[in-house]
NUDRENMI-220476 format. One record per residue (C-alpha): z negated, y, x; residue number from 1; residue in one letter. Coordinates in Angstrom, 3 decimals, always signed. Layout:
// NUDRENMI-220476
+----------+----------+----------+-----+---+
:        Z :        Y :        X :   k : r :
+----------+----------+----------+-----+---+
:        Z :        Y :        X : NUM : a :
...
+----------+----------+----------+-----+---+
This chain:
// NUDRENMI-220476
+----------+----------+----------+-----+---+
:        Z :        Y :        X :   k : r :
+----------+----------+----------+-----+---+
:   +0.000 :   +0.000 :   +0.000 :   1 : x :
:   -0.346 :   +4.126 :   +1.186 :   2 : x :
:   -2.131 :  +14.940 :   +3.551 :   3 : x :
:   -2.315 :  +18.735 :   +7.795 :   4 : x :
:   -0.728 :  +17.348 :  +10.456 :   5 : x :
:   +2.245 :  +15.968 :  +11.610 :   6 : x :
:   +4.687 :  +14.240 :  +13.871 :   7 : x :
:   +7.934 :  +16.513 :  +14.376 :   8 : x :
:   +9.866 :  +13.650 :  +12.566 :   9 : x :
:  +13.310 :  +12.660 :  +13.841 :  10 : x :
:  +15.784 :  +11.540 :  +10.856 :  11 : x :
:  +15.845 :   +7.806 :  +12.455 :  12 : x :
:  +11.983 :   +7.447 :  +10.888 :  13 : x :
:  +11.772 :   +9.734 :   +8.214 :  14 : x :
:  +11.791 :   +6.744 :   +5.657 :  15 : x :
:   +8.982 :   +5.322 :   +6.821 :  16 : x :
:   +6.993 :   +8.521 :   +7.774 :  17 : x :
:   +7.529 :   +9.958 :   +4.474 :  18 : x :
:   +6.526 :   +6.211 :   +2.639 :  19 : x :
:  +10.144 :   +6.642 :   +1.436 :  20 : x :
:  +10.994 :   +3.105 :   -0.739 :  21 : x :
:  +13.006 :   +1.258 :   +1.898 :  22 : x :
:  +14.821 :   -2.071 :   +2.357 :  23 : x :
:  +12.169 :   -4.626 :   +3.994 :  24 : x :
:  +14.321 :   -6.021 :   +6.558 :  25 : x :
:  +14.921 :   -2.145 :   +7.686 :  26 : x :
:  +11.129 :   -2.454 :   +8.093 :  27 : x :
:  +10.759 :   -5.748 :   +9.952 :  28 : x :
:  +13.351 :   -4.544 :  +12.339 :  29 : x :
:  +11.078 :   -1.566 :  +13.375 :  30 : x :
:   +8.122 :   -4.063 :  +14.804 :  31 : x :
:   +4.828 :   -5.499 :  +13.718 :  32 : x :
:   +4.871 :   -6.398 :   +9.758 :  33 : x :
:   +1.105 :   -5.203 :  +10.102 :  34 : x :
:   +2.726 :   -1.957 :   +8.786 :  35 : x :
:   +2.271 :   -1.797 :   +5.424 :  36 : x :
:   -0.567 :   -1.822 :   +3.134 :  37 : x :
:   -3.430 :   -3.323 :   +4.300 :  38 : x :
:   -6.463 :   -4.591 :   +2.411 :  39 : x :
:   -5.430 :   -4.006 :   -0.831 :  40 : x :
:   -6.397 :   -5.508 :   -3.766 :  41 : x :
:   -4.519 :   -6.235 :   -7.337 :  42 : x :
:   -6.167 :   -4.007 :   -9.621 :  43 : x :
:   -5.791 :   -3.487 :  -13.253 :  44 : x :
:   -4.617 :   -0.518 :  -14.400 :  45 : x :
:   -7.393 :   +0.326 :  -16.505 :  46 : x :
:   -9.594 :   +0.709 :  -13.656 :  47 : x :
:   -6.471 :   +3.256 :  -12.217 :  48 : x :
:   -5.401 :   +4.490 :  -15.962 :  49 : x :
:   -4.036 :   +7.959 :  -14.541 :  50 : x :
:   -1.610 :   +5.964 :  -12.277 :  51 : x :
:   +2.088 :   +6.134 :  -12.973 :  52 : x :
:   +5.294 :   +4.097 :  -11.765 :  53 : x :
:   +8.093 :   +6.652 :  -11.261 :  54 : x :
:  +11.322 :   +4.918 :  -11.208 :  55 : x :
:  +14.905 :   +5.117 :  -10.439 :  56 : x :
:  +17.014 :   +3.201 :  -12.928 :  57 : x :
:  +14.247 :   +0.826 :  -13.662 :  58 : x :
:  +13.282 :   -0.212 :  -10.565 :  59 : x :
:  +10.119 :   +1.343 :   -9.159 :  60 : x :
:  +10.410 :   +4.103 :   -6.520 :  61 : x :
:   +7.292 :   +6.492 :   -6.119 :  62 : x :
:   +3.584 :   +6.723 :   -7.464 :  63 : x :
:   +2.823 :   +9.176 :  -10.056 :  64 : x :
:   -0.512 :  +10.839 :  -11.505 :  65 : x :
:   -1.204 :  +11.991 :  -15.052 :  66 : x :
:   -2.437 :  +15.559 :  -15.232 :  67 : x :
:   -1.944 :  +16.172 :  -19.121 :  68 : x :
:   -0.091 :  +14.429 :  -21.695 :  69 : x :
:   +3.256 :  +15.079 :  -20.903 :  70 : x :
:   +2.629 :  +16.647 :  -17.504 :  71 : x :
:   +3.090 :  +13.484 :  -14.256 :  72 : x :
:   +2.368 :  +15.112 :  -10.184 :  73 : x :
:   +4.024 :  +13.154 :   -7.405 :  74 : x :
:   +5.353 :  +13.783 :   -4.041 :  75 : x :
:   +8.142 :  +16.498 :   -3.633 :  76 : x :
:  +10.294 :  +14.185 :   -0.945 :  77 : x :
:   +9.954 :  +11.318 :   -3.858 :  78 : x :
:  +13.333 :  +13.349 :   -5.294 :  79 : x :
:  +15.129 :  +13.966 :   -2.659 :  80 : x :
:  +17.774 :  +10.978 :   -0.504 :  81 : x :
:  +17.243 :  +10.435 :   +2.856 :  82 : x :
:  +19.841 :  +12.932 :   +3.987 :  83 : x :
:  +17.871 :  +15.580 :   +2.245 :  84 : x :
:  +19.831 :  +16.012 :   -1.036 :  85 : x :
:  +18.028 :  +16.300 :   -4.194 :  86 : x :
:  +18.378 :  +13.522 :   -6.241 :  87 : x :
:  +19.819 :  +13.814 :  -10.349 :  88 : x :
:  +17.334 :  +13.760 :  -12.573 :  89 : x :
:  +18.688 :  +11.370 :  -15.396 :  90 : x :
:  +18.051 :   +8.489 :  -12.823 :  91 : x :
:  +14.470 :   +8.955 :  -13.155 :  92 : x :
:  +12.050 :   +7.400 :  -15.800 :  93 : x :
:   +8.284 :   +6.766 :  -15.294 :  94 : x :
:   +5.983 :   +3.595 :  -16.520 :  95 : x :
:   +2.658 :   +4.392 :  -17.663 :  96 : x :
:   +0.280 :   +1.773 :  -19.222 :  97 : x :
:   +0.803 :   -1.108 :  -17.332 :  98 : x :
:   -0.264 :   -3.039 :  -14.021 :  99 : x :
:   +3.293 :   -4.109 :  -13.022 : 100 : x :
:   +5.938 :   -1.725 :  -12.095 : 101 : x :
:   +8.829 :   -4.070 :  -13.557 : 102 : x :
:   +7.102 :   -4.479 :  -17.449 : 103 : x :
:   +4.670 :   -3.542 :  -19.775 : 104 : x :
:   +3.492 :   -0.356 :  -20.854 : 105 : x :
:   +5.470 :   +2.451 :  -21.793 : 106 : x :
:   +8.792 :   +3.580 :  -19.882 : 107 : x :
:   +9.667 :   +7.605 :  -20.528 : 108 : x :
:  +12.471 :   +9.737 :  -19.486 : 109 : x :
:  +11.981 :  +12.328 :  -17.338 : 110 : x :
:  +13.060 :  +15.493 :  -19.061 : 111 : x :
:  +11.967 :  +18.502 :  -16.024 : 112 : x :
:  +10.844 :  +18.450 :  -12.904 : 113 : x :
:   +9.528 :  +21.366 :  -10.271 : 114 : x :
:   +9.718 :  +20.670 :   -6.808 : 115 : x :
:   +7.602 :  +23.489 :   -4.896 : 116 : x :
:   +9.597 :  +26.127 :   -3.731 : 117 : x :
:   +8.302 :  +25.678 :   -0.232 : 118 : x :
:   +8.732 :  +21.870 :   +0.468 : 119 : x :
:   +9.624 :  +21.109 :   +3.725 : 120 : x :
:  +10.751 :  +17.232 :   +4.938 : 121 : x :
:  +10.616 :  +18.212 :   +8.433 : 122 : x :
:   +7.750 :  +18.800 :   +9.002 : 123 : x :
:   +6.583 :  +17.775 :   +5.787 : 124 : x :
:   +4.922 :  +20.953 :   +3.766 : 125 : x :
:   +4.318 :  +20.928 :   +0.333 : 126 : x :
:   +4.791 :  +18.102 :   -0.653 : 127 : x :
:   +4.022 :  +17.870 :   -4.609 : 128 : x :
:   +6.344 :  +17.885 :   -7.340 : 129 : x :
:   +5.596 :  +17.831 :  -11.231 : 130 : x :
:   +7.060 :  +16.013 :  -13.565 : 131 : x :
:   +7.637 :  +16.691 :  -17.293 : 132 : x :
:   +8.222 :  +14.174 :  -19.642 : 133 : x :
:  +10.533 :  +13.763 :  -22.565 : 134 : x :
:   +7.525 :  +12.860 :  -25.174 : 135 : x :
:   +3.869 :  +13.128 :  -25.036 : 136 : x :
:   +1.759 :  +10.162 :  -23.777 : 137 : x :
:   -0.026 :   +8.188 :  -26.544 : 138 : x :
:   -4.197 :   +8.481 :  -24.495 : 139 : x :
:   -5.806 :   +4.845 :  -24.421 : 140 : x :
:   -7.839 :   +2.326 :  -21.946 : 141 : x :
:   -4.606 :   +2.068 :  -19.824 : 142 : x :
:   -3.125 :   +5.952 :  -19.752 : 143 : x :
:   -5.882 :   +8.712 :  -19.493 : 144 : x :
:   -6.089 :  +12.115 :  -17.606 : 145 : x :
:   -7.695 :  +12.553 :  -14.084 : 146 : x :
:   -9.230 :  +15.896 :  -13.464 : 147 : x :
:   -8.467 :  +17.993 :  -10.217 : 148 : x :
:  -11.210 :  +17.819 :   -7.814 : 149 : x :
:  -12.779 :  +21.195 :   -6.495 : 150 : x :
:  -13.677 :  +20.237 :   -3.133 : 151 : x :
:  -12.769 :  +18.123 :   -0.420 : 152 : x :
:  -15.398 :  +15.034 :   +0.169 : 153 : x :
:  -16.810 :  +15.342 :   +3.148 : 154 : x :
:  -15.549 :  +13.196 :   +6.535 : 155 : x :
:  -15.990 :   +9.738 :   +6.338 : 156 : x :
:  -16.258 :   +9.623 :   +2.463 : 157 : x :
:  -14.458 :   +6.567 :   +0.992 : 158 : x :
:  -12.126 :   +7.819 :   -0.843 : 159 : x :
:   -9.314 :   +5.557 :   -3.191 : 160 : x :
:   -5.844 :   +5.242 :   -2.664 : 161 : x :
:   -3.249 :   +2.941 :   -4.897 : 162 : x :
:   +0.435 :   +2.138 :   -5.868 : 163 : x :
:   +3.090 :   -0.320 :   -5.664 : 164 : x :
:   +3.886 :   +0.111 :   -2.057 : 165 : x :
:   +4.530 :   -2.024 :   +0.951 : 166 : x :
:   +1.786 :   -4.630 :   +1.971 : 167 : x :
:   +1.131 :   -6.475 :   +4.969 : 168 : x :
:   +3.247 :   -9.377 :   +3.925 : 169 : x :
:   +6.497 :   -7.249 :   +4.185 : 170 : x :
:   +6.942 :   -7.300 :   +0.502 : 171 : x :
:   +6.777 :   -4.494 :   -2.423 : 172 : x :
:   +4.106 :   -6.377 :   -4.621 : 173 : x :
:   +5.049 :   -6.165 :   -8.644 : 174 : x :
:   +1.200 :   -6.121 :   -9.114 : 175 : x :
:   -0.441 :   -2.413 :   -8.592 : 176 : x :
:   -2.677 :   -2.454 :   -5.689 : 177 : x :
:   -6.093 :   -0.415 :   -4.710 : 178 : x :
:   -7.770 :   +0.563 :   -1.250 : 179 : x :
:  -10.775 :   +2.303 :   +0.358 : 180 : x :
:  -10.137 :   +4.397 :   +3.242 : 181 : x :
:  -11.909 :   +6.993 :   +5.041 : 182 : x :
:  -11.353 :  +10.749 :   +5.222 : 183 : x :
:  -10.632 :  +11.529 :   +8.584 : 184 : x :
:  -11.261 :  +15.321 :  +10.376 : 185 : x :
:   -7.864 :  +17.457 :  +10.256 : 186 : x :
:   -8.159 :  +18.446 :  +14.312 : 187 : x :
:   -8.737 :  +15.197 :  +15.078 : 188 : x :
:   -5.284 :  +14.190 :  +12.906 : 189 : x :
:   -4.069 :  +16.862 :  +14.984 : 190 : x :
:   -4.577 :  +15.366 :  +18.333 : 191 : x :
:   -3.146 :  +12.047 :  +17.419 : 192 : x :
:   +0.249 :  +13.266 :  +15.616 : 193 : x :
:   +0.320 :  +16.946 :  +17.118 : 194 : x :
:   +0.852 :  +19.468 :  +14.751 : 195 : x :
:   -2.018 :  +20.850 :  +12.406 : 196 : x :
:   +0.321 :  +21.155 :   +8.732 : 197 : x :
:   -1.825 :  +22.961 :   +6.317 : 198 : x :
:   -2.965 :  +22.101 :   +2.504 : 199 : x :
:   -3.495 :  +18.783 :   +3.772 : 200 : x :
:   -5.791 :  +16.038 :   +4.105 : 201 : x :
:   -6.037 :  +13.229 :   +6.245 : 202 : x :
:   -7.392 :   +9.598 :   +5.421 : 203 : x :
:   -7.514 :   +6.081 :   +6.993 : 204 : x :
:   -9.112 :   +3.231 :   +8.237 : 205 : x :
:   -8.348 :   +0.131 :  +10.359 : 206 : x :
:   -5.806 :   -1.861 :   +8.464 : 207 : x :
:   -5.897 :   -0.154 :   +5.135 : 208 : x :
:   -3.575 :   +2.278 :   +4.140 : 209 : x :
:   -1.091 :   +3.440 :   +1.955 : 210 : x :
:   +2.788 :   +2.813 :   +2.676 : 211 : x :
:   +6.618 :   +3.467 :   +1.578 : 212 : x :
:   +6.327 :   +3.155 :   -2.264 : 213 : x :
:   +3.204 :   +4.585 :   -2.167 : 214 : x :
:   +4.389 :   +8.180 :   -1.995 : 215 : x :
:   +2.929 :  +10.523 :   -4.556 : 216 : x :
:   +0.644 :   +8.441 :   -5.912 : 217 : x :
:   -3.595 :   +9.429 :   -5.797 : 218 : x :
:   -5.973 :   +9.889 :   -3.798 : 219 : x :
:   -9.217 :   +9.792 :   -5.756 : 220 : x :
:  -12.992 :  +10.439 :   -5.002 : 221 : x :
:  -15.406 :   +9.555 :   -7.621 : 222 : x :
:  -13.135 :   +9.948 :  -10.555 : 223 : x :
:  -11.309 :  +13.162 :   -9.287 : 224 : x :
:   -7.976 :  +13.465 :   -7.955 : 225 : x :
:   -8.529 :  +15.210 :   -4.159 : 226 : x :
:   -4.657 :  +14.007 :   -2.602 : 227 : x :
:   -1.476 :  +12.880 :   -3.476 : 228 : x :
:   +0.056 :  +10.014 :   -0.921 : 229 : x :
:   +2.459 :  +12.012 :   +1.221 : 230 : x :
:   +3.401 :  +10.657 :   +4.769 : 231 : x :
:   +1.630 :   +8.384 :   +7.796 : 232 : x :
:   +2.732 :   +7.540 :  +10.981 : 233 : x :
:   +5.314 :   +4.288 :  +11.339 : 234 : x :
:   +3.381 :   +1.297 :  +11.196 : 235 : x :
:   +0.778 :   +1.822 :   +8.401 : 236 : x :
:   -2.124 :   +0.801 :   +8.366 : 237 : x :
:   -2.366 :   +1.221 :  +12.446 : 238 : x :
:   -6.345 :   +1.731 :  +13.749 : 239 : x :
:   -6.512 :   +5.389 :  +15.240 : 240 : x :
:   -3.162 :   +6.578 :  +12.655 : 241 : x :
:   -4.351 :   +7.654 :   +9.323 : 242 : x :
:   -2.539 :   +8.767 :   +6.869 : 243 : x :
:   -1.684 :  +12.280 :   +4.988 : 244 : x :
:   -2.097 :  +13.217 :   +1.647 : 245 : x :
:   -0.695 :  +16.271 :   -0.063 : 246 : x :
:   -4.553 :  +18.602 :   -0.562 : 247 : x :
:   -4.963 :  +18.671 :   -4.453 : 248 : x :
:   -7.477 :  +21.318 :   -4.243 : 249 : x :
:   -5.340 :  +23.757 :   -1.728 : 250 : x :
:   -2.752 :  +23.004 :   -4.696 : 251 : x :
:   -4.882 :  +23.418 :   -7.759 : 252 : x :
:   -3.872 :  +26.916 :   -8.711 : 253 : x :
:   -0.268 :  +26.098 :   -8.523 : 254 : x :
:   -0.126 :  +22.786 :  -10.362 : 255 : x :
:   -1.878 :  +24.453 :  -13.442 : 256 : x :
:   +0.113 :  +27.101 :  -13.346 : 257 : x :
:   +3.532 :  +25.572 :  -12.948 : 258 : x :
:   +2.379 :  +22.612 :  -15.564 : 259 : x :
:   +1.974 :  +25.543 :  -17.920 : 260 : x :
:   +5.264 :  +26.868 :  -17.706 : 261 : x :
:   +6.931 :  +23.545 :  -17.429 : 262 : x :
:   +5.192 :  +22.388 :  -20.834 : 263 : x :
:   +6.103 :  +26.251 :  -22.571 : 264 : x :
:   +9.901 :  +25.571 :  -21.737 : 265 : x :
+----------+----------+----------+-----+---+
């Protein structure tokens, strides 16, 4: 499975830096198949309810969080190709309600989106994206709200990460699955991938982490959404190379603001 610092990212492992979906034998050609998401767990999605499957044509592609009925965040670089072009929005639907990205629940069209106007893929900045959908969520056990944290937990909190990304095995699972992992200090982010990228947080631990397929998916701390999965180093999941999540809190001001004109349009 799988936000400021960063590795000046070359195009030849933006895929995988950015947890970008990509083909598995692309992965097992770059090394160790420790690079995925480690220590994970299947977990239902009623102990996850806010999480979301965004998909292209039906097949599953990025996480996805619920902020409001009809309002999903995600990653920004979760619409764009890996040349950099922005991706058509009528490919896109999202799956809420269900533990498996390929059935159950509910699938929905995606009818907006906003990418923030000051995304970056190299290195990555602002990396969040909302999503509006084409009709309202129905609320129950398996689709409910998160709210937006207000702080940061401290480092070394435990924090949760989940999705349907890349585990240790080399495979994308079909079941969702759930991790611990550690907030991590920013400068000391900094020192390992060299570049201090702001509105970000950083969070890992040996052999868990999040992965491609992950991307955009949350980052909780007791109930409250403090990151959105955004990019790691290569081999995920590597002791020493945590991961970096998109800073909910930096971000809250703009995601309430922009879900308010996105659900007035």
């Amino acid at each position: 499975m799988f936000p400021t610092l960063l590795v000046l990212l070359s195009v030849a492992t933006f895929g995988c830096a950015l947890h970008l979906p990509v083909d598995p034998e692309f992965l097992l050609k770059k090394g160790s198949i420790n690079n995925r998401i480690v220590g994970g767990e299947d977990t239902p999605i009623e102990a996850i309810p806010w999480q979301v499957s965004v998909q292209i044509e039906g097949s599953h592609h990025c996480g996805g969080v619920i902020y409001s009925k009809n309002i999903i965040i995600t990653a920004a670089h979760c619409f764009f190709d890996d040349n950099g072009n922005i991706l058509d929005i009528e490919i896109f639907d999202v799956r809420v309600g269900s533990s498996t990205s390929n059935n159950g629940g509910w699938v929905i069209k995606v009818d907006k989106r906003i990418v923030h106007d000051r995304y970056s893929p190299y290195p990555t900045e602002y990396d969040i994206a909302l999503i509006l959908l084409s009709s309202p969520l129905k609320m129950g056990p398996a689709v409910k709200v998160i709210p937006l944290a207000e702080s940061v937990p401290n480092i070394g909190a435990a924090v949760l990460v989940s999705g349907w990304g890349y585990t240790e095995t080399g495979e994308a699972p079909v079941h969702l699955k759930s991790v611990y992992v550690n907030i991590v200090n920013r400068e000391e982010c900094a020192r390992i991938d060299g570049v201090l990228i702001d509105a970000t947080i950083c969070a890992g631990s040996p052999w868990k982490d999040s992965c491609s397929g992950d991307s955009g998916g949350p980052l909780t701390y007791r109930g409250k959404l403090v990151g959105i999965v955004s990019f790691g180093s290569e081999n995920c999941g590597t002791p020493g190379q945590p991961a970096v999540y998109t800073d909910v809190v930096e971000f809250r001001k703009w995601i309430e603001g922009e879900a308010t004109k996105l659900s007035l349009n």
